[in-house]
C-alpha positions as semicolon CSV with decimal commas, in nm:
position;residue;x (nm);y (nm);z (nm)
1;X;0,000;0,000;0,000
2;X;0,125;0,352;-0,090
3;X;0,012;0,626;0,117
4;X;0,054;1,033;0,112
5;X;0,047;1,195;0,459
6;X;-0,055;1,577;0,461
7;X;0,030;1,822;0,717
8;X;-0,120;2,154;0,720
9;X;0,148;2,295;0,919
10;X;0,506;2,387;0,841
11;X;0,775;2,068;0,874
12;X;1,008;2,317;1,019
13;X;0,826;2,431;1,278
14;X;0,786;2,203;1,599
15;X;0,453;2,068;1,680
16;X;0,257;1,770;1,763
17;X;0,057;1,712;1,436
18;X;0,398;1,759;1,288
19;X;0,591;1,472;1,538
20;X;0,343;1,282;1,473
21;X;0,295;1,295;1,082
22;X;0,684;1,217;1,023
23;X;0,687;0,923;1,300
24;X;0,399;0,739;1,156
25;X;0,549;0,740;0,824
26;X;0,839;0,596;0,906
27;X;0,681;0,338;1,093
28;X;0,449;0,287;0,782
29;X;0,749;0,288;0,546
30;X;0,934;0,006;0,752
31;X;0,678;-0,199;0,776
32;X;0,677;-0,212;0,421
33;X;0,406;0,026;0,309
34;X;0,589;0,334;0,144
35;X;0,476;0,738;0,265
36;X;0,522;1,028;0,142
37;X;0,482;1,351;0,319
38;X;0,376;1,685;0,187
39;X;0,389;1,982;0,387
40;X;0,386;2,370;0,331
41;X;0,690;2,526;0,200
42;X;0,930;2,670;0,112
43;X;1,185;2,433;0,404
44;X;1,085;2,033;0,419
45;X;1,235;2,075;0,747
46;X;1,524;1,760;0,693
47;X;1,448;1,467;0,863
48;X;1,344;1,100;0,722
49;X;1,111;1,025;0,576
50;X;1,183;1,332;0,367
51;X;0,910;1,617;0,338
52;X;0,796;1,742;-0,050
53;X;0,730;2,127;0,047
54;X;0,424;2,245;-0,152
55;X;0,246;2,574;-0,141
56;X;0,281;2,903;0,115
57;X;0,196;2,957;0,419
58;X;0,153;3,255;0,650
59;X;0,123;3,224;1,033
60;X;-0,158;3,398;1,244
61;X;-0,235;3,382;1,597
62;X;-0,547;3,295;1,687
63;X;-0,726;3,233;2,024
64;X;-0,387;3,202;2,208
65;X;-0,246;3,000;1,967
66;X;-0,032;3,013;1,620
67;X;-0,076;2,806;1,310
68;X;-0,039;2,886;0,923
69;X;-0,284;2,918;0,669
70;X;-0,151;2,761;0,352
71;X;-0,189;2,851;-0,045
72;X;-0,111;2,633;-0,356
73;X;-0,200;2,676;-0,665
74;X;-0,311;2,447;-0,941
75;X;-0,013;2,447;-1,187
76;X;0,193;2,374;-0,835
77;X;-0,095;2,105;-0,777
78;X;-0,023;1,973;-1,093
79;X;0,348;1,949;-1,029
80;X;0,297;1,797;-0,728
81;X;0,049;1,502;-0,876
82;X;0,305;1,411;-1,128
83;X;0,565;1,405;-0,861
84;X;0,426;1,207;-0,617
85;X;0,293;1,017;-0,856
86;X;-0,048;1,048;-0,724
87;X;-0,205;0,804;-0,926
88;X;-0,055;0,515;-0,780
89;X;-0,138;0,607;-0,410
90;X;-0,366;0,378;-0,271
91;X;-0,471;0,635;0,073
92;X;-0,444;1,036;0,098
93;X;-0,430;1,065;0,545
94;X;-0,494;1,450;0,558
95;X;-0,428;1,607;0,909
96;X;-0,673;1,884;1,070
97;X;-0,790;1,914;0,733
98;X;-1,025;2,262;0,785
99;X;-0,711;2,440;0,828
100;X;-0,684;2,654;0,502
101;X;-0,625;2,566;0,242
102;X;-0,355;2,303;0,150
103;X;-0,516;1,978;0,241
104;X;-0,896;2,124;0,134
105;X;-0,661;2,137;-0,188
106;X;-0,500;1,801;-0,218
107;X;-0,881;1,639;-0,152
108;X;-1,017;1,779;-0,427
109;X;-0,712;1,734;-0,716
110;X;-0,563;1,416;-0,586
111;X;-0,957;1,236;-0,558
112;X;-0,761;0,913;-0,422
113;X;-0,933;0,715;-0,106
114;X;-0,894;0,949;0,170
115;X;-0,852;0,963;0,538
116;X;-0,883;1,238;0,779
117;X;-0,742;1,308;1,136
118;X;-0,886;1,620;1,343
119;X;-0,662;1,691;1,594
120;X;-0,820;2,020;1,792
121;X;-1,028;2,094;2,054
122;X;-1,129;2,446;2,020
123;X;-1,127;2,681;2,328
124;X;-1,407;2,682;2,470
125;X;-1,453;3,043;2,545
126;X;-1,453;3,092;2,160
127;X;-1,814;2,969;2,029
128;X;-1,765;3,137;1,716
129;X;-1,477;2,989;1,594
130;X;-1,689;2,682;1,671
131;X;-1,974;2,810;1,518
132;X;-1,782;2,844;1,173
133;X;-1,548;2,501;1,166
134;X;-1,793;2,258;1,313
135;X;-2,058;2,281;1,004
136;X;-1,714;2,231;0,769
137;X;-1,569;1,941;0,998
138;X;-1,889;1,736;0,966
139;X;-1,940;1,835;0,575
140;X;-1,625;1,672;0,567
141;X;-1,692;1,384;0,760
142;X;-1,968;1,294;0,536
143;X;-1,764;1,294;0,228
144;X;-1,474;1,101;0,333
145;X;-1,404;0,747;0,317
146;X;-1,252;0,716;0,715
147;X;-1,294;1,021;0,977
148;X;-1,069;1,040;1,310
149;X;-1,067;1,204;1,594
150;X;-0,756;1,221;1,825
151;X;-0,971;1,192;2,155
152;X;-1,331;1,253;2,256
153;X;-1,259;1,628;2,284
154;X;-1,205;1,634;1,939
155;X;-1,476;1,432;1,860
156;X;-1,703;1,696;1,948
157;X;-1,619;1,939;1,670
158;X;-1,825;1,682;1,461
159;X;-2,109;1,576;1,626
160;X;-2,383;1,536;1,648
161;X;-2,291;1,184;1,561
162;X;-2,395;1,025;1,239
163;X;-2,427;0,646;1,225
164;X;-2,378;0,661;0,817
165;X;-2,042;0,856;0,898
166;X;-1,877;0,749;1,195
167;X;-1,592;0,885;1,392
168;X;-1,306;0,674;1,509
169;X;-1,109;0,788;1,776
170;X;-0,792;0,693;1,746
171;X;-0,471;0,878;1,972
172;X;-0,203;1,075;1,769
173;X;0,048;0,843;1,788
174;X;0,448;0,861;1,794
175;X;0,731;0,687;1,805
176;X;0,834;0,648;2,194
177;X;1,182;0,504;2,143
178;X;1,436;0,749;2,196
179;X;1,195;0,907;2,476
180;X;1,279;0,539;2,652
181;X;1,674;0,519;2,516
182;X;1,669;0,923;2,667
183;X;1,555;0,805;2,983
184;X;1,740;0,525;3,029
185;X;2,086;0,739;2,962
186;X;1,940;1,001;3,208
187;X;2,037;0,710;3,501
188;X;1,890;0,745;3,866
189;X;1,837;1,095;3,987
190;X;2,067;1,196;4,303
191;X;1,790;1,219;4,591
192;X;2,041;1,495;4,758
193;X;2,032;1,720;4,436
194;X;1,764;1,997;4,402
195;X;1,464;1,870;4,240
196;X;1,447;1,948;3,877
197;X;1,133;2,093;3,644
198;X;1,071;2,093;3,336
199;X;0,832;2,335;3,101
200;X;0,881;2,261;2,773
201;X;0,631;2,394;2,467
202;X;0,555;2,718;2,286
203;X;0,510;3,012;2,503
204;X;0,173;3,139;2,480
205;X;-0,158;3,174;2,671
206;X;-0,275;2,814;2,539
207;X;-0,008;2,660;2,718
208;X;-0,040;2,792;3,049
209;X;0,303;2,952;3,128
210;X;0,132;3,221;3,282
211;X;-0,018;2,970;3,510
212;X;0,336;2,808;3,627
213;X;0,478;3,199;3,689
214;X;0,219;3,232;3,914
215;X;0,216;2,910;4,082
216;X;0,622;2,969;4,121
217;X;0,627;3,187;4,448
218;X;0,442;2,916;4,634
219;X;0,646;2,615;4,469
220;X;0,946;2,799;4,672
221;X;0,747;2,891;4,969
222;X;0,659;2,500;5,043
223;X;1,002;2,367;4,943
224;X;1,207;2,623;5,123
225;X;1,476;2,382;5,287
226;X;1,544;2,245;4,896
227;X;1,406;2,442;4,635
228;X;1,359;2,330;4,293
229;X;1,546;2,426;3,984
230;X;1,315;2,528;3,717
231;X;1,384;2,542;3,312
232;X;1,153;2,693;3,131
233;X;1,240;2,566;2,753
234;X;1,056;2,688;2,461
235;X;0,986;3,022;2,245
236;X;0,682;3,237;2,089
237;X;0,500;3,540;2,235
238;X;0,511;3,513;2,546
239;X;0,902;3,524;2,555
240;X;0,920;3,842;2,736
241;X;0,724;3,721;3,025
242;X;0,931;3,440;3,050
243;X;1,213;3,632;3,050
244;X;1,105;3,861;3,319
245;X;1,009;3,593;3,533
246;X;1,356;3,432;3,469
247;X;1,564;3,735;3,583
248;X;1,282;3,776;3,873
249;X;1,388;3,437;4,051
250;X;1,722;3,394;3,870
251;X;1,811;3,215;4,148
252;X;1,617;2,915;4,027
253;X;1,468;2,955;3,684
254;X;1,605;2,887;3,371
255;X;1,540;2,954;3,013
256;X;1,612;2,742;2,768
257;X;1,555;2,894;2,386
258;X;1,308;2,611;2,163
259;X;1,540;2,304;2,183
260;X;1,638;2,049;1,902
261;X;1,502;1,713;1,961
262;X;1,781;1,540;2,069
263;X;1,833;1,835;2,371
264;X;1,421;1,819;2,477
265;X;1,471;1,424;2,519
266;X;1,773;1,501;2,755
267;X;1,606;1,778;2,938
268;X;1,247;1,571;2,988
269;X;1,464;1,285;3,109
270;X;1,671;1,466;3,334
271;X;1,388;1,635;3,514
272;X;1,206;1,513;3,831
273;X;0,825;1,704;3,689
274;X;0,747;1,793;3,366
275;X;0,494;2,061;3,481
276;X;0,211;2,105;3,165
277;X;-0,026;2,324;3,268
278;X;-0,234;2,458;2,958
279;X;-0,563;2,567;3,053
280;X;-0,775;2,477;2,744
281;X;-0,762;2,363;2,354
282;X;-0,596;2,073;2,432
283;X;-0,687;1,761;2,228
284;X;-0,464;1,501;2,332
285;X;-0,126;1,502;2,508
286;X;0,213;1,390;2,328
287;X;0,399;1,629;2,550
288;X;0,301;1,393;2,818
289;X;0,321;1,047;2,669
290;X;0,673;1,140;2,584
291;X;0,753;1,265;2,912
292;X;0,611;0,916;3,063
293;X;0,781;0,692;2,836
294;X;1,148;0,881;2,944
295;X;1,057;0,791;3,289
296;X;0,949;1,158;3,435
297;X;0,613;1,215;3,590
298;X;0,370;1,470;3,525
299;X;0,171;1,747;3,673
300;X;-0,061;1,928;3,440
301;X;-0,415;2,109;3,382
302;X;-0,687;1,829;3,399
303;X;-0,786;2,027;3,049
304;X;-1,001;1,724;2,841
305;X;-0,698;1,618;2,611
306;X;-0,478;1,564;2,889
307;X;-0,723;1,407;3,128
308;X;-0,762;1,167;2,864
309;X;-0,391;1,048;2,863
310;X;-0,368;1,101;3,290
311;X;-0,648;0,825;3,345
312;X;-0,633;0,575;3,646
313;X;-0,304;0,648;3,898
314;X;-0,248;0,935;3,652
315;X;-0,550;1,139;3,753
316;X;-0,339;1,215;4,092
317;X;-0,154;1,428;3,860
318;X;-0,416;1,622;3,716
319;X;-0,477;1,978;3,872
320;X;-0,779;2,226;3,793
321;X;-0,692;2,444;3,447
322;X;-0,576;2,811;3,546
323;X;-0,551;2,715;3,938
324;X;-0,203;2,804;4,040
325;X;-0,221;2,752;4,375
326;X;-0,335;2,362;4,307
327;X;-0,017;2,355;4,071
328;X;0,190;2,469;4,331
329;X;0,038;2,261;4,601
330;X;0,052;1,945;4,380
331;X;0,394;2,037;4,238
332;X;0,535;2,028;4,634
333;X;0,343;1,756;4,764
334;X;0,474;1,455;4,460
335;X;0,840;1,637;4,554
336;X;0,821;1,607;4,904
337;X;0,689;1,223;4,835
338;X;0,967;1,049;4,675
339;X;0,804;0,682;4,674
340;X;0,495;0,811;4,535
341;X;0,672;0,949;4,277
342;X;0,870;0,631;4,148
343;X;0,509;0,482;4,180
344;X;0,370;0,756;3,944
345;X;0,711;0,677;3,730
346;X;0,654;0,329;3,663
347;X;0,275;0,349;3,634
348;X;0,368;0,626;3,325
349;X;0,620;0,362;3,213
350;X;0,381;0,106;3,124
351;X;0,133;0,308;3,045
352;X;0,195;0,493;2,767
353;X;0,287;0,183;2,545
354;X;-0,053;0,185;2,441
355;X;0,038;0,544;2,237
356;X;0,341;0,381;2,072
357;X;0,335;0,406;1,695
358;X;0,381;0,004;1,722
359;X;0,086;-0,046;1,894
360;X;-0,142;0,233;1,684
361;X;-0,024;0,198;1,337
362;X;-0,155;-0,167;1,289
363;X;-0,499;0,050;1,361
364;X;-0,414;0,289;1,114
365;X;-0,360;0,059;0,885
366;X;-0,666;-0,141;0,891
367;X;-0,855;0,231;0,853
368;X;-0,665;0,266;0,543
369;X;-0,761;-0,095;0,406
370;X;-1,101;0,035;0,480
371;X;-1,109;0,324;0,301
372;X;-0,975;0,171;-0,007
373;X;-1,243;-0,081;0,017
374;X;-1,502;0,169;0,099
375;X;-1,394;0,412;-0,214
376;X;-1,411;0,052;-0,415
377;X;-1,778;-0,048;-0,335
378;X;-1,865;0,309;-0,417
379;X;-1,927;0,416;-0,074
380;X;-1,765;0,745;-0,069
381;X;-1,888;1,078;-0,193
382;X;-1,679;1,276;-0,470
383;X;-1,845;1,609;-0,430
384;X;-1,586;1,783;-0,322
């Protein structure tokens, strides 16, 4: 089987949808079922399996968050078909589709079998945005030959549910490997050594850093006789406020500009916390399955993605969305508790194998057989 992955967002750029768009197709291409991944340009963003850059794309912010909107036109399109050799793909998987306008695009020149992950929850302070996608996400739904949803959260953009269109919910999976070989080089942590914390993601309002420099003060105030070392590793908007907050309590906050990959495994491993704390829009939680499978524990926002992932044991971890003082009460009481934590470590351990690429993309695949069989018995709807 031959299969086309499309990302709406930017190779280059970190993300998620992106992680997780390049680690299924390399699991897909080694077990024997060669992908291809199409991104926007102009940068494929290195990396294996390569990226084909195609289109523009422009990034906006947009209800505390940033993502592109895309552009390609047809004689690019055209290009791109011959190229890829479009003809001979057996599955198009387009990712967040509604985003404008690149994988709207591919769907309607390529006209292969097609598959869809939506990966969002939308915020839900902003029922407009809602308003306007959710109409377009179930139009969609009901013309393609397999719909997904990353979690129940992001299920709801398309209901009401439709028994002739179904949603499968199936969890953006990636490849938890090197998170495991990262932790494993990490070694036992020194119990005399000040604890260590970890932030790690873009800085903006969706992600709740504004919540952590809150919640610091208190952190300190519980765990005066050793207090924690924080990094705080990312980039984006709110760098300024990070920055302030850094050279406020320089004395035990760090900041650590958006690291390569190799350098965030290192830094997740090596921390005691990985501290997630976004408030909202949260569909899933990679940040968090990653974290688990190097061996660190979590504390984060009990927003619906992330409660999703923090089930069972896990839910100990889970604080109110926005509450700083629960952060900082939770953050101190799993330090001051150091068998609880390697509890909450191994529990995340074993876990999270159920996220592992190896364990998803036999799923994924039978979706795909699906779809082809679905698009053969005439099930699917061209009017696109």
């Amino acid at each position: 089987m031959r299969i086309l992955q499309v990302s709406p967002y930017s190779a280059a750029r970190p993300g998620g949808v992106q992680t997780h768009v390049r680690d299924l197709a390399r699991w897909l291409t080694d077990a024997g079922h060669p992908t291809a991944i199409v991104a926007p340009g102009p940068d494929g963003g290195g990396g294996t399996p390569p990226v084909t850059p195609l289109g523009r794309a422009v990034g906006i912010g947009l209800s505390g968050t940033r993502f592109e909107i895309t552009w390609v036109g047809g004689r690019e399109l055209a290009e791109a078909r011959r190229t890829l050799d479009v003809d001979h793909v057996d599955v198009v998987h387009l990712h967040t589709p509604f985003v404008p306008l690149l994988p709207l695009r591919l769907w309607r020149a390529f006209r292969r079998p097609t598959v869809a992950t939506f990966h969002p929850t939308l915020p839900p302070q902003d029922r407009l945005l809602a308003a306007v996608l959710g109409p377009v996400a179930r139009a969609m739904r009901n013309r393609l030959e397999v719909a997904i949803a990353v979690s129940p959260s992001a299920a709801e953009l398309l209901a009401p549910p439709s028994a002739a269109h179904p949603v499968e919910i199936v969890p953006p999976t990636v490849d938890l490997s090197a998170w495991r070989a990262a932790g494993r080089a990490a070694g036992p942590r020194d119990p005399a050594a000040a604890p260590r914390l970890l932030f790690l993601g873009r800085f903006e309002a969706r992600k709740g850093l504004d919540v952590l420099i809150h919640a610091w003060p208190e952190v300190l105030r519980r765990r005066a006789e050793t207090p924690p070392h924080l990094i705080v590793a990312g980039g984006g908007e709110l760098a300024p406020m990070a920055r302030d907050f850094a050279a406020r309590w320089s004395a035990s906050v760090e900041i650590v500009p958006t690291p390569d990959d190799a350098t965030a495994r290192r830094l997740v491993a090596e921390a005691d916390l990985l501290i997630a704390p976004a408030p909202w829009g949260e569909s899933f939680g990679l940040v968090l399955i990653a974290a688990m499978a190097a061996g660190t524990p979590v504390v984060a926002a009990a927003n619906p993605g992330y409660a999703g992932v923090l089930t069972g044991p896990g839910a100990a971890m889970l604080v109110p969305p926005g509450d700083a003082a629960a952060l900082a009460a939770t953050i101190a009481d799993l330090l001051a508790d150091p068998a609880r934590l390697d509890a909450l470590r191994a529990w995340g351990r074993d876990h999270v194998t159920r996220y592992d690429v190896a364990a998803v993309g036999p799923r994924l695949l039978d979706l795909y057989r699906r779809a082809v069989a679905t698009r053969a018995r005439g099930g699917s709807t061209d009017d696109r």
